[in-house]
Structure formats: structure tokens, C-alpha cells
N, C-alpha and C positions, 0 to 999 in steps of 0.2 A: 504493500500500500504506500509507504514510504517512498518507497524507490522510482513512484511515479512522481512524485512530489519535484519538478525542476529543482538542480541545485540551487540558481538563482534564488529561485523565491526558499527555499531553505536559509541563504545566504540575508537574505533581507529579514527574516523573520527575525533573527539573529540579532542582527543589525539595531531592529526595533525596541528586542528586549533589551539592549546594549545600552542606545543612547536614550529611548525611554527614561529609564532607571537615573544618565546624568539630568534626564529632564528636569526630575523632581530634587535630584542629591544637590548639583549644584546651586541654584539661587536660596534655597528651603533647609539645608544642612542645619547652615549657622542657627538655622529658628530651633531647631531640635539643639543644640549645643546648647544655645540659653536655656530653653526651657530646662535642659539640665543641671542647671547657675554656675555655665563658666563664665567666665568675664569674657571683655574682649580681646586680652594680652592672652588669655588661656584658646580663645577660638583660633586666633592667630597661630599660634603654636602647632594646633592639630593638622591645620591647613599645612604649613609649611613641613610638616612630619609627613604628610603626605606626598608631596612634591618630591623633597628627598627622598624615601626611600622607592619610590619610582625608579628615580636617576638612580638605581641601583639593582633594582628586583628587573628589571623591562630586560636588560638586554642578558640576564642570566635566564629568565624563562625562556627568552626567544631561543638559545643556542639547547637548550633543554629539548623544546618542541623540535628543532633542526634533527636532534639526536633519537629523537622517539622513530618508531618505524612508522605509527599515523600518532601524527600531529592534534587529532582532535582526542585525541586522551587527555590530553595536557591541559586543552581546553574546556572540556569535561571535569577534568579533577578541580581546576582553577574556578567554576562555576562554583564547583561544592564547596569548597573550601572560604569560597566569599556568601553564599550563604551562611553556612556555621559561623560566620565572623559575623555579622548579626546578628545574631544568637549570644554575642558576645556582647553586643552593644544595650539588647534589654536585659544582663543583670549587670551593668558596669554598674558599681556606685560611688564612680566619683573621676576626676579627671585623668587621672593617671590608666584607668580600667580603660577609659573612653580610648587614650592616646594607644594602650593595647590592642585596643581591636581596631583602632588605625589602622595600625601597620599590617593587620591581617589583611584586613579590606585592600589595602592599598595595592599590598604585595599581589592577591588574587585576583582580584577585578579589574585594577590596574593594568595587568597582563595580557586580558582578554582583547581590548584593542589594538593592540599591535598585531597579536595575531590572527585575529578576523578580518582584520587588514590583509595578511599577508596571504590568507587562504584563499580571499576572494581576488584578490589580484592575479594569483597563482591560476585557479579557476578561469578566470575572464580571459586569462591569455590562453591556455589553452584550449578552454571551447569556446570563446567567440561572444559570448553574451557581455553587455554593459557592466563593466565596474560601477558605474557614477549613479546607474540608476538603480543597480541594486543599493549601494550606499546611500541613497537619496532619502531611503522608507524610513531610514537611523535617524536622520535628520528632520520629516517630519515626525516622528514619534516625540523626538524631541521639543519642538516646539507643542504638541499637543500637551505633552508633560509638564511643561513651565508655565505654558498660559493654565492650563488645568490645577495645577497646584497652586497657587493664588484662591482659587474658588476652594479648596479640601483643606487650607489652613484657615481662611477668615474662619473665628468665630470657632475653632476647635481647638481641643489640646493637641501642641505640639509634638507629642506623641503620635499625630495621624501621618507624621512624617515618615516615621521609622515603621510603620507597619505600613505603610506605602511602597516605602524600600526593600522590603520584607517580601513583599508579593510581588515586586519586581524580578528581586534574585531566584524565587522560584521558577518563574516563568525562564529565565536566562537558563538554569541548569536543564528544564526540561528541551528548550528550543537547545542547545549542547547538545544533547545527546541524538538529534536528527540532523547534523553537518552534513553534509557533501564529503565525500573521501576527496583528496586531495591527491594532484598528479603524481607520480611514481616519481621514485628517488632512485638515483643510478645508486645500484649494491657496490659496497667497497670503497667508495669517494670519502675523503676526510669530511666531516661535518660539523658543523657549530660551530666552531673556532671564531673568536673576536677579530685577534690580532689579522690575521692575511686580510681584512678587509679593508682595518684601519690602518694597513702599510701603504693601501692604495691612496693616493693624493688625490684624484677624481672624489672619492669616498669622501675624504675628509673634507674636500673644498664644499661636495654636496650638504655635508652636516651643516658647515658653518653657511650657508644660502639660505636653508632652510629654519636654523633657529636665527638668525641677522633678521629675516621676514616676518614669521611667525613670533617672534619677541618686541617686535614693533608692537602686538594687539594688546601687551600690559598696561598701560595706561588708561587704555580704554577698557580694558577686564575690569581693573581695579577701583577707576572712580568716573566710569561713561554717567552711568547713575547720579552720584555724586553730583557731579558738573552739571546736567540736567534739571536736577533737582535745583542746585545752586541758581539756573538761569531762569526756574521760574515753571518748569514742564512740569504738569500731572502723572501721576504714577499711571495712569492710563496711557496718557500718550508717549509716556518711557517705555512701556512695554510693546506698544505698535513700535516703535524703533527697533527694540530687540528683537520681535519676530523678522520685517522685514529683511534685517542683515538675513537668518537663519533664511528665511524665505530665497533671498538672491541664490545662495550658496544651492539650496534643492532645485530651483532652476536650473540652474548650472551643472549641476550633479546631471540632472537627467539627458539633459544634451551634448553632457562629455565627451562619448563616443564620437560625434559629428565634428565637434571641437574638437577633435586628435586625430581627424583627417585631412585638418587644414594647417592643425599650430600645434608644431612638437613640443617634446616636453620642458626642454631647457628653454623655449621660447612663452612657454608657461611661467616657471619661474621668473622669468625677469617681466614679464605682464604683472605675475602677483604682485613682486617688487616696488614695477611702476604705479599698479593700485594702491597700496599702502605707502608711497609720497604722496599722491592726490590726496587720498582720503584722510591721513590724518594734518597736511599742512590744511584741510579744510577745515578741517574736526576746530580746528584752535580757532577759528573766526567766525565760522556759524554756528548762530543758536536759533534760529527760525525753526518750528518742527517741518515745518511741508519742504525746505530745503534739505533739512538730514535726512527724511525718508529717503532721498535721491541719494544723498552719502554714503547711508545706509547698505544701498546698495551695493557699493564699491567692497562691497566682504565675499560678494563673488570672486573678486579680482586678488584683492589681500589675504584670503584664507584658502576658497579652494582651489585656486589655479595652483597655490604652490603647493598645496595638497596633493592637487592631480598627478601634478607634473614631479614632486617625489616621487610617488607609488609608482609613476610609469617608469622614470629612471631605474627605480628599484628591480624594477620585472625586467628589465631590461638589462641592466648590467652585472646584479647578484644572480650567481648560480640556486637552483634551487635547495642546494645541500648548504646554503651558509644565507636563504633569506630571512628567515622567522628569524635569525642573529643581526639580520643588518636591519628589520624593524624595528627590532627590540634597541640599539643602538641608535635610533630617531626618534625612538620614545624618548630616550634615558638622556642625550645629549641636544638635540637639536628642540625637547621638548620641555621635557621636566627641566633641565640644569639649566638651559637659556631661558626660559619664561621663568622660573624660580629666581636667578639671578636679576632679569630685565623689573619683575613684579616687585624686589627689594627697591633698585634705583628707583622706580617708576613714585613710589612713595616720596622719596626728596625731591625728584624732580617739581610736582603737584607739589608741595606744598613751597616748593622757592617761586614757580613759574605759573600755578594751574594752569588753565586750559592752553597756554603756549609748549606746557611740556611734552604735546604732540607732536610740537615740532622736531622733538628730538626723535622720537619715534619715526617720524618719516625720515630723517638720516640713518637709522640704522635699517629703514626696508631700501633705502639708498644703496647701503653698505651690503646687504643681500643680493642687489640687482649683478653690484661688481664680483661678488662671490659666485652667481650662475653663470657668467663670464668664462671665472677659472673651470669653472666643470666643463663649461664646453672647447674649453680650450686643451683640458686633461682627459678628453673618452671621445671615442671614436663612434660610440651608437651600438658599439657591442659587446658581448657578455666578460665582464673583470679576467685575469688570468688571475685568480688566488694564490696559484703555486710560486710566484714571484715574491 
């Protein structure tokens, strides 16, 4: 019965219960932290505890999954294991419990997108169906999730948070256990290994492109809100902004395919690049809402095009015996450590500059543009030699 089930739509289902889940975790966490009476030097803490041990756990599961014979074990066990870790979170009784089952969550869940990343890419190049559109259904679910959780916290104990998350992570383990097997692994080939990847200078030029770009969005993670609220917007019309951005990106997503018959991938990356100077040298000067919805949109350009244009790199130039390790290394470095790092500064910057400290944010998607440069100036278009 299963086995009629396209992988695609297996792939997306996935997907759904994936970014679903940050639908509600991300904006709504912190509401469940307080309700637990941590302060906000103590929520801070948890956050950053997660960010780090990311930049640590991402590219040790990935070389794991690389080493496994199928890959969706790993992801399977990783499901279960972040369930159980909520299970952690209703008897924590006090901060320290809470920052325990952090590190569980973080370590397990954490993991799961790199490598659902790496499966469906894997997938799409070899049979032919849309990456962008299966990851599309992730991206509405998630919007469904964040506008949704607004209406599931007014007016309840914050508690409706963590049992929200709760019936998320179930759904995640059972959509786990109906993956798509994934392409065949040449027998005998070295596998997972870090290092041969990071010896590559293509590699490393691509990491640092990809967090330069993608660490431009702290600023605006951090206090879009903020600045918004500061100008005068209603939390209504702050949220039609956050959808839009999200909106741009699932347009985008679903027309990917079309869009990678015309504009390769390295030509992606320095689009995104290009996106994120416009949008944030704009972000500092306008506060009109009907002109940001338009800016808004520029997060097709700033977030998925470098998005895209990774993953296709990836499928392109990592072997399949060292990719679930070269995701896991974009999790860990181009994501967690440079947005961890960028979200530290981003805090001084806003409060010497506010809303001009975008501007500095579009120098470093500046400094990305020059970074996709060196990659295409370091790869040829075809598969890495590792054994170098």
C-alpha cells in the first residue's frame, strides 16, 4: 500500500511534519519558557544552547547517516529520540532540566533537516521529480503553524505549547518510518569522512557564501519585530509581513525546477547575495507596511535562491558516500556557527545603529556575492575528487 505512495509526496509529508513543528517551536517556545518562570537572560541561554550544540551534533549525525547502509534509520531513531526528549520537557522542574532536554531536542530534531535535505535532493536527482516543490508543502505547513499558533495560545495556558509540540513529534516519527529508500551506495567506497571534503577549497569557499548570505537574515530574525513595533505596525500587520516573506520563498520553491533550467546554481547564489543588499539596504529606510510587503518579498531572493542553489551544488559536487556529511557541515558551519555568531553582533549593532544596522547586513550578503565568485572560480560543475 505504501509502496504506491510516490516518494515525492512521502518526501513532503515529511517535510510538513518537519517545518510544521518549527511552525509552532519557533515564534511560541519562549511563551512556554516563561510560563515556566525563566527570565529572559535564562531564555537566552537555552536558545543559544541550542544553536551550539547544533554547530556540533549536525555534521556528526550526517557522517553517521553517510555510514549507515539506509540512511533512514538514523532518521527514524532521530525522530524517536526527539520525541522522548519531550517527554523530558513535561517533568523538567526547573531550568537546568529544561536546558537538559535542550540538548536532547536539539541534538535529535536538529538533525532531521539536514538530512531530509539530503535524501530529497538525492531523490530528485535521480528520479527526476521537483526538489523545490516537494520542499514547498514544509514551508506552507509552516506558515499555517505560526499564523495558527497565535489563535491556540491567546487566552490558554502556555502549556498548549508543549502539547502542540508533542503531537507534532508524533506525527514526525510516524511520517519517519514511510521515507523513500534512498539511491544505492557504491559497496567498498570510504564514507562519512569530514576532512576530504573540507581539504576541498570549492567546499570551503561554498560554506563561507552560504553563511556571509544567510547571516545577513540576523538582524532581521532578531528584532524585524522589534523595529516594526518601534515604527508604529500592528501585530497584525507584522505578521502579514512574516507570512509574505514565507509566502515569496513557497512560490519560488514550487517553480524551482523551471528556474534551474535557465539560472545555474552558482548564478543563484550571487542573485541571493544580490537580494539580501537590496532588501536589507531597504529594510533601514522603509517603514510604510504596503512598501515592505514588496521587500518582503525579496526572501525569495535572500533565503531561497541561496538555499536552492546550495543543495544543487551539493548534489552536484559531493559524492553520495560523503553527502548526508557535507549537509551536516552547512548545518553546523554555514548555519548554526554563522547565524549564532552574526545573531551575537547583530544585538550591538541595533542597539548603536537600529534600523541602519541592516546596512551592515547587506555588506556581508555583499561579502557572500564575492564568496560565490571563488566557488565558481574553484569547481568545474563536476563531482569533488575526495581522494585528493
Amino acid at each position: 500500500m505504501v509502496a504506491r505512495v510516490s516518494p515525492a509526496l512521502r518526501l513532503s509529508v515529511f517535510y510538513a511534519t518537519l517545518f510544521g513543528l518549527v511552525g509552532i517551536h519557533l515564534p511560541f517556545w519562549p511563551v512556554w519558557l516563561a510560563g515556566r518562570g525563566l527570565d529572559s537572560f535564562q531564555i537566552g541561554v537555552v536558545t543559544a544552547v541550542g544553536l551550539a550544540v547544533r554547530a556540533v551534533s549536525s555534521p556528526v549525525i550526517g557522517s553517521l547517516a553517510d555510514r549507515a547502509r539506509d540512511r533512514r534509520t538514523v532518521m527514524v531513531a532521530a525522530a524517536a529520540v526527539a520525541l522522548l526528549s519531550v517527554g523530558l520537557f513535561h517533568v523538567a522542574g526547573g531550568f537546568a532540566g529544561i536546558v537538559f532536554a535542550t540538548i536532547v531536542l536539539t541534538i535529535s530534531h536538529g538533525a532531521l533537516g539536514p538530512l531530509i535535505e539530503n535524501l530529497a535532493m538525492l531523490l530528485a536527482t535521480a528520479s527526476g521529480f521537483s526538489y523545490g516543490r516537494v520542499r514547498s508543502l514544509g514551508s506552507v505547513a509552516f506558515i499555517l503553524m505560526s499564523a495558527g499558533g497565535g489563535w491556540l495560545v491567546a487566552g490558554r495556558s502556555s502549556e498548549i505549547v508543549l502539547t502542540v509540540v508533542t503531537i507534532w513529534l508524533v506525527l514526525t516519527v510516524i511520517a519517519a518510518f514511510f521515507l523513500p529508500e534512498p539511491p544505492p551506495v557504491p559497496h567498498g567506497a570510504p564514507r562519512g569522512e569530514a576532512m576530504p571534503l573540507l581539504r576541498q577549497p570549492m567546499f570551503r569557499w561554498l560554506l563561507l557564501a552560504v553563511m556571509l548570505i544567510q547571516a545577513s537574515h540576523a538582524v532581521f530574525y532578531a528584532f524585524g519585530t522589534l523595529e516594526w513595533r518601534r515604527n508604529g505596525l500592528g501585530d497584525g500587520i507584522i505578521g502579514l509581513l512574516w507570512a509574505v516573506g514565507v509566502a515569496g520563498e513557497v512560490v519560488f520553491f514550487v517553480f524551482a525546477q523551471s528556474v534551474l533550467k535557465r539560472v545555474g546554481p552558482l548564478a543563484l547564489l550571487m542573485l541571493a547575495g544580490a537580494g539580501g543588499v537590496v532588501r536589507w539596504t531597504l529594510m533601514s529606510v522603509v517603514t510604510a507596511w504596503p512598501l515592505l510587503l514588496a521587500v518582503q518579498l525579496l526572501h525569495a531572493a535572500s533565503f531561497a535562491c541561496c538555499h536552492l542553489g546550495m543543495m544543487v551544488v551539493l548534489s552536484r559536487a559531493v559524492p553520495i558516500t560523503h553527502s548526508a556529511t557535507a549537509q551536516g557541515l552547512c548545518a553546523s558551519i554555514a548555519f548554526a556557527l554563522g547565524m549564532g555568531a552574526m545573531m551575537a553582533v547583530s544585538g550591538l549593532l541595533y542597539a548603536a545603529y537600529g534600523a541602519d544596522a541592516y546596512r551592515w547586513m547587506a555588506v556581508s550578503a555583499a561579502l557572500g556575492i564575492a564568496a560565490a565568485a571563488m566557488v565558481r572560480k574553484r569547481w568545474d560543475g563536476g563531482a569533488l575528487d575526495l581522494t585528493r
